[in-house]
mmCIF file as Biopython writes it, N, C-alpha, C and O atoms, coordinates in Angstrom:
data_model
#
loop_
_atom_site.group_PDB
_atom_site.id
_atom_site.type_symbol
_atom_site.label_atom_id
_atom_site.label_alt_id
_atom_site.label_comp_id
_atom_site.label_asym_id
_atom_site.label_entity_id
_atom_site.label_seq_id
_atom_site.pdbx_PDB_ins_code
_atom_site.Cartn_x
_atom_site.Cartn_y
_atom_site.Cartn_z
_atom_site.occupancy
_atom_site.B_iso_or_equiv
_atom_site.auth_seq_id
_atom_site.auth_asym_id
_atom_site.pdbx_PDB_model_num
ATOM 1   N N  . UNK A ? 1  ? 15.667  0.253   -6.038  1.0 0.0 1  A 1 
ATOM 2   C CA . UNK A ? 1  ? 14.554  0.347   -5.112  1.0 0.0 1  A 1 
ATOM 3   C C  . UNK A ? 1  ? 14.363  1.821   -4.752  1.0 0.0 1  A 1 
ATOM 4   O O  . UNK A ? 1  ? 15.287  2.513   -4.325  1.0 0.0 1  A 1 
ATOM 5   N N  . UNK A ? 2  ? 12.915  2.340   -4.977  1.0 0.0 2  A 1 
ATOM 6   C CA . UNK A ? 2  ? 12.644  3.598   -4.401  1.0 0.0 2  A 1 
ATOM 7   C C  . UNK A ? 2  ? 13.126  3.987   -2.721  1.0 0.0 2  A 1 
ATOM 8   O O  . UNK A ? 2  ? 12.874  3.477   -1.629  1.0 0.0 2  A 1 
ATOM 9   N N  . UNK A ? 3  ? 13.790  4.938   -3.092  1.0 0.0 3  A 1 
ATOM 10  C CA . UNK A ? 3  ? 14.400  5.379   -1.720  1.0 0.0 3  A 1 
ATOM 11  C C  . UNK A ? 3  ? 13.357  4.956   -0.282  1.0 0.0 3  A 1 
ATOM 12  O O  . UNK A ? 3  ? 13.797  4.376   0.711   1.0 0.0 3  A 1 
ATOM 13  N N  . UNK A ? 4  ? 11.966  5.384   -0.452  1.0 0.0 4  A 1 
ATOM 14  C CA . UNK A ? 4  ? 11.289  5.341   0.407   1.0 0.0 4  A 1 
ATOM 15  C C  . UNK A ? 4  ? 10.780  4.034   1.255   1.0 0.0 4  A 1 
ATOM 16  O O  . UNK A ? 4  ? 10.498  3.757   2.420   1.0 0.0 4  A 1 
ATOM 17  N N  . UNK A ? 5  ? 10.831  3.420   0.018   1.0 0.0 5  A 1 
ATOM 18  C CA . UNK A ? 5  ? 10.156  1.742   0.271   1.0 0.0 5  A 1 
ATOM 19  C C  . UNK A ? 5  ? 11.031  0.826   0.818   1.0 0.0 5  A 1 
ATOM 20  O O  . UNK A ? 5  ? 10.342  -0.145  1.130   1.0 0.0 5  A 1 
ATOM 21  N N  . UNK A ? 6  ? 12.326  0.599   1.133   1.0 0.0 6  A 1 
ATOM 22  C CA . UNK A ? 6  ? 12.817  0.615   2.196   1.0 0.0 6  A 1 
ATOM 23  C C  . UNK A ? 6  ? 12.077  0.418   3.575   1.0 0.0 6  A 1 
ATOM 24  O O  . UNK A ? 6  ? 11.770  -0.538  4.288   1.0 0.0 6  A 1 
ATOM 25  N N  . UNK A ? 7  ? 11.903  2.157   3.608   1.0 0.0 7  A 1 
ATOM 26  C CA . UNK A ? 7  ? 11.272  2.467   5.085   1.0 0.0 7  A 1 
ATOM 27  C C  . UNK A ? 7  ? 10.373  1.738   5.079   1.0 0.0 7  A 1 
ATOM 28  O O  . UNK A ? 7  ? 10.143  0.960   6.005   1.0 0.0 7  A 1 
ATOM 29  N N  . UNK A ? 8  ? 9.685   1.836   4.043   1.0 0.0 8  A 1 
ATOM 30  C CA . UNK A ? 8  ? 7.892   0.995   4.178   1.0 0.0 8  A 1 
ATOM 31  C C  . UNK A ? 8  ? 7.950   -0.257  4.402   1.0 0.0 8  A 1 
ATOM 32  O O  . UNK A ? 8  ? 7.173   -0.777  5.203   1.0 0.0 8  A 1 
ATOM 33  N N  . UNK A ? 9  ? 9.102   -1.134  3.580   1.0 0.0 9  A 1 
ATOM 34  C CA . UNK A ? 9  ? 9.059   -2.563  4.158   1.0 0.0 9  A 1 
ATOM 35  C C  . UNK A ? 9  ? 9.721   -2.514  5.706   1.0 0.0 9  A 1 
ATOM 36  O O  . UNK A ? 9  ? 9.205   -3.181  6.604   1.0 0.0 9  A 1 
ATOM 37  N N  . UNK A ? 10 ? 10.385  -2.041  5.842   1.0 0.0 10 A 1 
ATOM 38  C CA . UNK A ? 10 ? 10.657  -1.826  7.141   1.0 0.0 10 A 1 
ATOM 39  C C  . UNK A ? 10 ? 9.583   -1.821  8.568   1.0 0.0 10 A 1 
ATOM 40  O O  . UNK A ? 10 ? 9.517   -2.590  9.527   1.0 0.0 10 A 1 
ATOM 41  N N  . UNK A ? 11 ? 8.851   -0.652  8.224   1.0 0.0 11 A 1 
ATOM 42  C CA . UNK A ? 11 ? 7.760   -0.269  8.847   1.0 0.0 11 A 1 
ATOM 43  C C  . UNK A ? 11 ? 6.440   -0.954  9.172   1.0 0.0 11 A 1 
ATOM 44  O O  . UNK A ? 11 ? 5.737   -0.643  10.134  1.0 0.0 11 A 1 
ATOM 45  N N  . UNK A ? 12 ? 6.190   -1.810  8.385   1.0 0.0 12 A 1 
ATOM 46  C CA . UNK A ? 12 ? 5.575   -3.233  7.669   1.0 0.0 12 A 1 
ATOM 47  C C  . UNK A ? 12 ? 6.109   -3.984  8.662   1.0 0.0 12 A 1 
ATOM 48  O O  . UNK A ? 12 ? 5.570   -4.111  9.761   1.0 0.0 12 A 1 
ATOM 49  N N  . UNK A ? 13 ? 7.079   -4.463  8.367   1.0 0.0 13 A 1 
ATOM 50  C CA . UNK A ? 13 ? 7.547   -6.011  8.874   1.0 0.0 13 A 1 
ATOM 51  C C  . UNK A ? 13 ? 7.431   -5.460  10.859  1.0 0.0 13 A 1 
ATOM 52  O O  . UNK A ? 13 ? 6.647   -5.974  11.657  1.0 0.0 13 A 1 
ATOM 53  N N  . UNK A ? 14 ? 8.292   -4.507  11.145  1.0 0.0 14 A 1 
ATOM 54  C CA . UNK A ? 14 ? 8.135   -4.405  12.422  1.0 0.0 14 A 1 
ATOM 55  C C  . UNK A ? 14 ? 7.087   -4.191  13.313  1.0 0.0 14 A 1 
ATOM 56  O O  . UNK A ? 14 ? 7.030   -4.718  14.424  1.0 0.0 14 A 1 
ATOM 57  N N  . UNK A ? 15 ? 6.032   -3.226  12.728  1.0 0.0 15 A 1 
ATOM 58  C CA . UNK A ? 15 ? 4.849   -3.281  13.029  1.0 0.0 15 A 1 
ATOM 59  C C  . UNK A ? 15 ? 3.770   -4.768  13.088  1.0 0.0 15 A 1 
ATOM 60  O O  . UNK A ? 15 ? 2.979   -4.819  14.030  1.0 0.0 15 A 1 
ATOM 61  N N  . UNK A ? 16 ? 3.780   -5.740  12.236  1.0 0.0 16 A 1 
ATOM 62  C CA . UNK A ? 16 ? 3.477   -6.565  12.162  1.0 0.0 16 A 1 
ATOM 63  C C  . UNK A ? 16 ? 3.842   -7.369  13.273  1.0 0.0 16 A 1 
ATOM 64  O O  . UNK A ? 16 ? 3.071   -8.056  13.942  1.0 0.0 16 A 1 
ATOM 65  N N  . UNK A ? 17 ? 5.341   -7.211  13.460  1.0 0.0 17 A 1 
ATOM 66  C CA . UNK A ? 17 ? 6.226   -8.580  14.421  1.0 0.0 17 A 1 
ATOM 67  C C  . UNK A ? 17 ? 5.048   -8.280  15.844  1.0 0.0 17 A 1 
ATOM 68  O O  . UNK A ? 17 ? 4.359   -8.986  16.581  1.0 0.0 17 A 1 
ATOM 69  N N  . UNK A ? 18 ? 5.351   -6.697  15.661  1.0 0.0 18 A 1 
ATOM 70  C CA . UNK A ? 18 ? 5.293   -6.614  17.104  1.0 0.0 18 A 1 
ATOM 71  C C  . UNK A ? 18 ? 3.576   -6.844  17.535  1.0 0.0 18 A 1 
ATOM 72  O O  . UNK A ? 18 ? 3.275   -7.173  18.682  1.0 0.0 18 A 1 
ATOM 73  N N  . UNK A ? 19 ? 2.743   -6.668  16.679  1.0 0.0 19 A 1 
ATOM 74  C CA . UNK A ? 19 ? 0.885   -6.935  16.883  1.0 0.0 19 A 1 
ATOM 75  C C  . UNK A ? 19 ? 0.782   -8.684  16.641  1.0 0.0 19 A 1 
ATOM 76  O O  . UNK A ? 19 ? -0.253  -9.269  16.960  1.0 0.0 19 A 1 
ATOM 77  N N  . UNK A ? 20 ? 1.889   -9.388  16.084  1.0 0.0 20 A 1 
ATOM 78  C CA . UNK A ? 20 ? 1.349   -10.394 16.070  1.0 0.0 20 A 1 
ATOM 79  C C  . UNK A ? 20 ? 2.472   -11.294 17.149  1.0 0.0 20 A 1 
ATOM 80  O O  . UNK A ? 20 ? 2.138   -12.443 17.438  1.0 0.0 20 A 1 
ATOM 81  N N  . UNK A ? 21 ? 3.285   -10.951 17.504  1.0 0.0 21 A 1 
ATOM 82  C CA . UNK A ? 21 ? 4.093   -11.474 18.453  1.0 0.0 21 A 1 
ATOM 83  C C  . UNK A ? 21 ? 4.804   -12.407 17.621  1.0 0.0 21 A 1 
ATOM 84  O O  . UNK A ? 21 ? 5.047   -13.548 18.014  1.0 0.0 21 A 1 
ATOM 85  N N  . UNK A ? 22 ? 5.141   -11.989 16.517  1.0 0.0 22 A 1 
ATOM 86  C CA . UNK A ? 22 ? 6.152   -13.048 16.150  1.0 0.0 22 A 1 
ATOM 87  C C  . UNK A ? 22 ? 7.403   -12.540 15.365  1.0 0.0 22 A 1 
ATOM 88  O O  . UNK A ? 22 ? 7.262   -11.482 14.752  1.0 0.0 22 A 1 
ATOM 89  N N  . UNK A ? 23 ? 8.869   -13.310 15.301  1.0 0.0 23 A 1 
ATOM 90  C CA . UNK A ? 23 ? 9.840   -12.881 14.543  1.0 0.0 23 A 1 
ATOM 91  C C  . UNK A ? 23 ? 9.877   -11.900 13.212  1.0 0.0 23 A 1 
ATOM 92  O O  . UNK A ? 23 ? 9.324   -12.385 12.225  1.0 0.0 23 A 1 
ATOM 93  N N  . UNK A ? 24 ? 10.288  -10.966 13.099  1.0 0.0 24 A 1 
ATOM 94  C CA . UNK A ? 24 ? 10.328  -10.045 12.130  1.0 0.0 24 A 1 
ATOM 95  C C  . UNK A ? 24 ? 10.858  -10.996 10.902  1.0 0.0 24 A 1 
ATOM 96  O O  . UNK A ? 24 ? 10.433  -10.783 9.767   1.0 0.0 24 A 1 
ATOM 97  N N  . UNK A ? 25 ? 11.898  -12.163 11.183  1.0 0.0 25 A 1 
ATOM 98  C CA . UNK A ? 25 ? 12.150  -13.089 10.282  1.0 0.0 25 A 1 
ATOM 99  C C  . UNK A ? 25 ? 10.987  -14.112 9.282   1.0 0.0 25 A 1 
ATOM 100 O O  . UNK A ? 25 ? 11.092  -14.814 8.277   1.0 0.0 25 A 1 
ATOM 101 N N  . UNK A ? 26 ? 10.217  -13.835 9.935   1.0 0.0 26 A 1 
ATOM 102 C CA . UNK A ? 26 ? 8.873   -14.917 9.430   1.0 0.0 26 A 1 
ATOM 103 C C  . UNK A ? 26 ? 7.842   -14.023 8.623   1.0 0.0 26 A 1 
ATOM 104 O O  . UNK A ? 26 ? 6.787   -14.571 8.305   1.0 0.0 26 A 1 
ATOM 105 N N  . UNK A ? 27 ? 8.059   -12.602 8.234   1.0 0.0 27 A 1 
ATOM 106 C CA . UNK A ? 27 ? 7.638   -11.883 7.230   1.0 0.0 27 A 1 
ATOM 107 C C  . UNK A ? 27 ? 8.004   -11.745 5.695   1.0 0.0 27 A 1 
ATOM 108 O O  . UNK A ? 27 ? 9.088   -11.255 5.379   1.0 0.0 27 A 1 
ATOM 109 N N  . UNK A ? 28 ? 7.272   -12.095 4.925   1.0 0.0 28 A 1 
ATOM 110 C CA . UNK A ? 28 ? 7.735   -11.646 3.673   1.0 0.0 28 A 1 
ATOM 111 C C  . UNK A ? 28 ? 7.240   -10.279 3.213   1.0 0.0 28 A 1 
ATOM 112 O O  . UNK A ? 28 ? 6.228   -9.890  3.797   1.0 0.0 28 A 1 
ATOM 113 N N  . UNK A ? 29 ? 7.643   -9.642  2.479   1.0 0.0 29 A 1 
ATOM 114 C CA . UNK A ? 29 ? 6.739   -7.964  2.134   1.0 0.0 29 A 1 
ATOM 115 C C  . UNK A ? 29 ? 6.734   -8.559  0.712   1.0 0.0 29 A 1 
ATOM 116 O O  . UNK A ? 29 ? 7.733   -9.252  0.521   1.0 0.0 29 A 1 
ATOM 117 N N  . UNK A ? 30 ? 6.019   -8.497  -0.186  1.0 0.0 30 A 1 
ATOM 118 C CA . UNK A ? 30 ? 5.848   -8.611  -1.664  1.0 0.0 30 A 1 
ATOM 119 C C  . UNK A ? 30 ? 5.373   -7.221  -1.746  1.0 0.0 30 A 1 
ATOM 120 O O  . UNK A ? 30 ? 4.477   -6.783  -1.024  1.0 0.0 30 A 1 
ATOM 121 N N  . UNK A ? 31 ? 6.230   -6.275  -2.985  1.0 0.0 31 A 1 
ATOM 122 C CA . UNK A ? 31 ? 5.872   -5.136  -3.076  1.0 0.0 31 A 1 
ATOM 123 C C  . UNK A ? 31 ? 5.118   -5.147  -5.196  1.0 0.0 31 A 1 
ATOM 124 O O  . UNK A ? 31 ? 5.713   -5.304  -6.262  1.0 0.0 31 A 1 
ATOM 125 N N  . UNK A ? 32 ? 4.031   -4.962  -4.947  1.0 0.0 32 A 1 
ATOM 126 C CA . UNK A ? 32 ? 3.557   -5.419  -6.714  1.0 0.0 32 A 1 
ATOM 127 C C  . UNK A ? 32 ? 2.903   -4.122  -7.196  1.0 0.0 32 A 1 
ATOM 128 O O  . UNK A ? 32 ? 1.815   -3.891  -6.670  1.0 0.0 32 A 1 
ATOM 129 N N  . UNK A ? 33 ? 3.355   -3.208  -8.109  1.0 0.0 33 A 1 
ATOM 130 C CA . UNK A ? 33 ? 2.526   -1.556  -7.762  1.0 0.0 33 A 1 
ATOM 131 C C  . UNK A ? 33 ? 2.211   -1.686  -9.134  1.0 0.0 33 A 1 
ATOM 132 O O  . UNK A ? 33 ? 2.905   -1.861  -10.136 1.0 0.0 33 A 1 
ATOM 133 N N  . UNK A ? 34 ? 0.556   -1.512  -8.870  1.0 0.0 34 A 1 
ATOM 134 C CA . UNK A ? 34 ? -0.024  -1.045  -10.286 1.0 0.0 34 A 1 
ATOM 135 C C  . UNK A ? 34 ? -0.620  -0.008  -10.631 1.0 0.0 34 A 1 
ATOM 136 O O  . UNK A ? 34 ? -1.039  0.902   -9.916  1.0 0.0 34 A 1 
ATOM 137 N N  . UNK A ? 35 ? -0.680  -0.159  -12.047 1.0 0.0 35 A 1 
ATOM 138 C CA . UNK A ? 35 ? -1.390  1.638   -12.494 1.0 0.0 35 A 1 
ATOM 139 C C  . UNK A ? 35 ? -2.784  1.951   -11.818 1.0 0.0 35 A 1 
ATOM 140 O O  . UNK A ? 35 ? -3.511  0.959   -11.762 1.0 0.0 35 A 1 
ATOM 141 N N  . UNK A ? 36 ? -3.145  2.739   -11.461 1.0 0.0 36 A 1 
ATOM 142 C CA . UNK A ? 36 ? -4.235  3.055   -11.143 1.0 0.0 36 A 1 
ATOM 143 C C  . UNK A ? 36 ? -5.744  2.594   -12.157 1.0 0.0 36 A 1 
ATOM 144 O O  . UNK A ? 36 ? -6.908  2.385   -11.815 1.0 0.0 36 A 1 
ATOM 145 N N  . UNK A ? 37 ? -5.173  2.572   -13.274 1.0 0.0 37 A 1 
ATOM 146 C CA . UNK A ? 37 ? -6.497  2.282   -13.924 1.0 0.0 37 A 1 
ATOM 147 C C  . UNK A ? 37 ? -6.920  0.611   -14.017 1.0 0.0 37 A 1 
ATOM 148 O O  . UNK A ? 37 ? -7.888  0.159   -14.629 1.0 0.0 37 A 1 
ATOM 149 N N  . UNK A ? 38 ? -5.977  -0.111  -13.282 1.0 0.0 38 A 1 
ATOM 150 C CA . UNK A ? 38 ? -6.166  -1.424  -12.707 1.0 0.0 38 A 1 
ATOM 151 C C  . UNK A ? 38 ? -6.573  -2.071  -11.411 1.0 0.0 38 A 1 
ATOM 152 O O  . UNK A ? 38 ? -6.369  -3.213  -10.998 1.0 0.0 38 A 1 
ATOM 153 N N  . UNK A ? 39 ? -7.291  -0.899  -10.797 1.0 0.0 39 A 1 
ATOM 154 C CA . UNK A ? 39 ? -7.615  -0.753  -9.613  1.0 0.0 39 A 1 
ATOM 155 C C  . UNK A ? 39 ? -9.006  -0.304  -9.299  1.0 0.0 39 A 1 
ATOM 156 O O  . UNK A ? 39 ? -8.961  0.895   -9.576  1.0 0.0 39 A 1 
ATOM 157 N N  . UNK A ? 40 ? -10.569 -0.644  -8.759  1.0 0.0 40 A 1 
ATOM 158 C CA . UNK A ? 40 ? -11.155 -0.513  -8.488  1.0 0.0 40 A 1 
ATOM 159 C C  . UNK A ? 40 ? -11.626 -0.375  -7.309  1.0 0.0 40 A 1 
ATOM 160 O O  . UNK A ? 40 ? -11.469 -1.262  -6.470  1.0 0.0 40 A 1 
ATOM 161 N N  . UNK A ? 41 ? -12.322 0.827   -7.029  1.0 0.0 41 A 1 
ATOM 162 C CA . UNK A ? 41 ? -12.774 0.990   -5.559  1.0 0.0 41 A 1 
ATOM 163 C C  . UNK A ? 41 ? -14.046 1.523   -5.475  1.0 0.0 41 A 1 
ATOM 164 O O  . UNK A ? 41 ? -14.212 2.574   -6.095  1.0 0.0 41 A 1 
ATOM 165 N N  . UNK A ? 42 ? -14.832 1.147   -4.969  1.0 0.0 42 A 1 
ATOM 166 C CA . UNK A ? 42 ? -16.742 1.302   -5.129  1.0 0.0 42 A 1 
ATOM 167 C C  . UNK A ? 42 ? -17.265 1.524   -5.986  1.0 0.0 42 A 1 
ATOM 168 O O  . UNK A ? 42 ? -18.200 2.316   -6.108  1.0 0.0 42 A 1 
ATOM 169 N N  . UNK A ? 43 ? -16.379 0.346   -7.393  1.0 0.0 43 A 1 
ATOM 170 C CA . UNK A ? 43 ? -17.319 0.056   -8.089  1.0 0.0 43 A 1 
ATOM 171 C C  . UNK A ? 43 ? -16.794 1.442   -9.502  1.0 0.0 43 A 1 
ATOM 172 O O  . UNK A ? 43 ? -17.387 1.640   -10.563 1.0 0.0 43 A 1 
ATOM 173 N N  . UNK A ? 44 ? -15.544 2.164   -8.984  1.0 0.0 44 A 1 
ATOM 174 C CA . UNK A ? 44 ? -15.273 2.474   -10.135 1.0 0.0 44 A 1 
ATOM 175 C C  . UNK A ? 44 ? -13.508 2.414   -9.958  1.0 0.0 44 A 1 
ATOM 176 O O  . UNK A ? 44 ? -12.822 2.130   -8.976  1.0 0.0 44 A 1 
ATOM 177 N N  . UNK A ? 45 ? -13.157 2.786   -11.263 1.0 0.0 45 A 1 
ATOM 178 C CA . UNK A ? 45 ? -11.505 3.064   -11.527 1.0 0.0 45 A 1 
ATOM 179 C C  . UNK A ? 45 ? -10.758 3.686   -10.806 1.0 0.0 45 A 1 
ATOM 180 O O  . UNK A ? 45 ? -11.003 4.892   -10.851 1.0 0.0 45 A 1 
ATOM 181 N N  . UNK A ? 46 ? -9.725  3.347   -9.972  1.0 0.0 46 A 1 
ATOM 182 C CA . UNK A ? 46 ? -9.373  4.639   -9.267  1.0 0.0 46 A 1 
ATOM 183 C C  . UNK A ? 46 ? -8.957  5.372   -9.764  1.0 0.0 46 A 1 
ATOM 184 O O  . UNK A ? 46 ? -9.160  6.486   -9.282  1.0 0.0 46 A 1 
ATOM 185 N N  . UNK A ? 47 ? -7.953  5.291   -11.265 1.0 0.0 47 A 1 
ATOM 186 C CA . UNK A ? 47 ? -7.245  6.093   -12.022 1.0 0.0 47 A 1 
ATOM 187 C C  . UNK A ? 47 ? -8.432  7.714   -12.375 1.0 0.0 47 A 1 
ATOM 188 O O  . UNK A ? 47 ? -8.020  8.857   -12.576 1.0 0.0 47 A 1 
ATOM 189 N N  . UNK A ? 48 ? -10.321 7.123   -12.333 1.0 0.0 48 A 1 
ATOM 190 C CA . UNK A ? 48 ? -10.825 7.744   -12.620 1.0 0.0 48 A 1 
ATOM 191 C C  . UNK A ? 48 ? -11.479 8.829   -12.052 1.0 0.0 48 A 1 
ATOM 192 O O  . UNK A ? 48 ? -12.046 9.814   -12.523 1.0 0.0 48 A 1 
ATOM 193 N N  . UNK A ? 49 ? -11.105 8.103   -10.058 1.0 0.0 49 A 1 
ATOM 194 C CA . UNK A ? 49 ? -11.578 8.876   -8.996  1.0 0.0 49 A 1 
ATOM 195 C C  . UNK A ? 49 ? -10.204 10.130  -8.742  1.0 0.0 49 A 1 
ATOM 196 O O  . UNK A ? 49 ? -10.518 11.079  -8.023  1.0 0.0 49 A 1 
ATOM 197 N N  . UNK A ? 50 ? -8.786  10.123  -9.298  1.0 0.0 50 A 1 
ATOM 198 C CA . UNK A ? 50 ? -8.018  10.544  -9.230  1.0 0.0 50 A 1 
ATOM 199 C C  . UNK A ? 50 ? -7.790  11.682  -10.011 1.0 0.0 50 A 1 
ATOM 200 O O  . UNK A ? 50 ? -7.107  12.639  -9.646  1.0 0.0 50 A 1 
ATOM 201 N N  . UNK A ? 51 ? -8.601  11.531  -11.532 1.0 0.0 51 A 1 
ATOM 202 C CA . UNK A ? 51 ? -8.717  12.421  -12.123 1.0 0.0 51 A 1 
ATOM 203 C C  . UNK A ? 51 ? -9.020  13.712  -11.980 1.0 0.0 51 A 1 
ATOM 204 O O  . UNK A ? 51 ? -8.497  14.762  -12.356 1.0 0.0 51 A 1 
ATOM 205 N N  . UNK A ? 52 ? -10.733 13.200  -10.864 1.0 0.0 52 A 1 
ATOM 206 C CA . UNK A ? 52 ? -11.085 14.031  -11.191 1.0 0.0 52 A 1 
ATOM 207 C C  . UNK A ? 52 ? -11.333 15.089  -9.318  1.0 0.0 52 A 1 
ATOM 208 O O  . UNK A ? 52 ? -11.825 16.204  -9.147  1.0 0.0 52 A 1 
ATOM 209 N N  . UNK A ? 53 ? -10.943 14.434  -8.622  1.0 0.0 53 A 1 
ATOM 210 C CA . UNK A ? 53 ? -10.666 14.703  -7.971  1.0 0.0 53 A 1 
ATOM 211 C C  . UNK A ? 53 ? -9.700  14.412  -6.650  1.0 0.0 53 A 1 
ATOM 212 O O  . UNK A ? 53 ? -10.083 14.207  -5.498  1.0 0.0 53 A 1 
ATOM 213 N N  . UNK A ? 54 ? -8.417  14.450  -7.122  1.0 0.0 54 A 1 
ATOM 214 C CA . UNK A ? 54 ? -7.054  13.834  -6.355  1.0 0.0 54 A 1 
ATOM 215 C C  . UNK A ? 54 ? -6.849  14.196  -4.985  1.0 0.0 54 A 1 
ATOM 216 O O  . UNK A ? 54 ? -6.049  13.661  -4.217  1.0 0.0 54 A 1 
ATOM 217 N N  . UNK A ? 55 ? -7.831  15.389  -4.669  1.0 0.0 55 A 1 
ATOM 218 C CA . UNK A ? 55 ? -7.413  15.771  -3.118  1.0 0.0 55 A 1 
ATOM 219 C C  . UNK A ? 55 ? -8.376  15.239  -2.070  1.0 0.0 55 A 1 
ATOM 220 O O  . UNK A ? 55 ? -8.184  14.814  -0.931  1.0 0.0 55 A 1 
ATOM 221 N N  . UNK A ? 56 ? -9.612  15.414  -2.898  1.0 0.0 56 A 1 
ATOM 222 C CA . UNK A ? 56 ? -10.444 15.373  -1.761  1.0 0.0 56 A 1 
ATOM 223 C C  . UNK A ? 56 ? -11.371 13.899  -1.852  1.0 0.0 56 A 1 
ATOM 224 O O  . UNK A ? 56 ? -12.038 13.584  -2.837  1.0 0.0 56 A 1 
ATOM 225 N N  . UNK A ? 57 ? -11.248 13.092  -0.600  1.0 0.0 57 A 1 
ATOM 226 C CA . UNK A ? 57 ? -11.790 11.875  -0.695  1.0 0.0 57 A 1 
ATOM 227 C C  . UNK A ? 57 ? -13.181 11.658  -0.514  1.0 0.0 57 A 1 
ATOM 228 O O  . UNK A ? 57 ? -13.885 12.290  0.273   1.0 0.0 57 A 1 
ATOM 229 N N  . UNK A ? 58 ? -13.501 10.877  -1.155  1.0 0.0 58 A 1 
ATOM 230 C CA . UNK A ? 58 ? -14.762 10.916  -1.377  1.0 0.0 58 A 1 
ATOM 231 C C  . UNK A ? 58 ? -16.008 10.364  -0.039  1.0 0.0 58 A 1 
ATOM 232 O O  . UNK A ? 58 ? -15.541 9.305   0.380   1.0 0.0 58 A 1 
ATOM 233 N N  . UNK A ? 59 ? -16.925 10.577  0.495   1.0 0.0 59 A 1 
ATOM 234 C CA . UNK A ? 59 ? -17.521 9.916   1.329   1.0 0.0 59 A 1 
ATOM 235 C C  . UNK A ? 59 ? -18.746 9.408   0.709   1.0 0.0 59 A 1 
ATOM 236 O O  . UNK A ? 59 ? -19.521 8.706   1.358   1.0 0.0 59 A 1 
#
């Protein structure tokens, strides 16, 4: 497991408990990471919005 993701399920589950008022036990985290070029966002690739410009987000 990536060192970081840990924290993130972590960060996840507790944040959650605490906005929805319920046991941190009654969370599952499913972590499923895909390539970017399997990913669409307004209608284009993100792998393709990344290309071509990775820093600056688009409005």
């Amino acid at each position: 497991m990536p060192h970081g993701l840990f924290d993130k399920i972590k960060d996840l589950t507790t944040s959650a408990s605490t906005i929805m008022n319920i046991s941190e036990q009654a969370f599952f985290v499913f972590v499923r990471e895909n390539e970017l070029d399997n990913i669409g966002v307004a209608g284009r690739i993100l792998a393709d919005k990344a290309v071509n410009n990775p820093l600056k987000s688009e409005e």
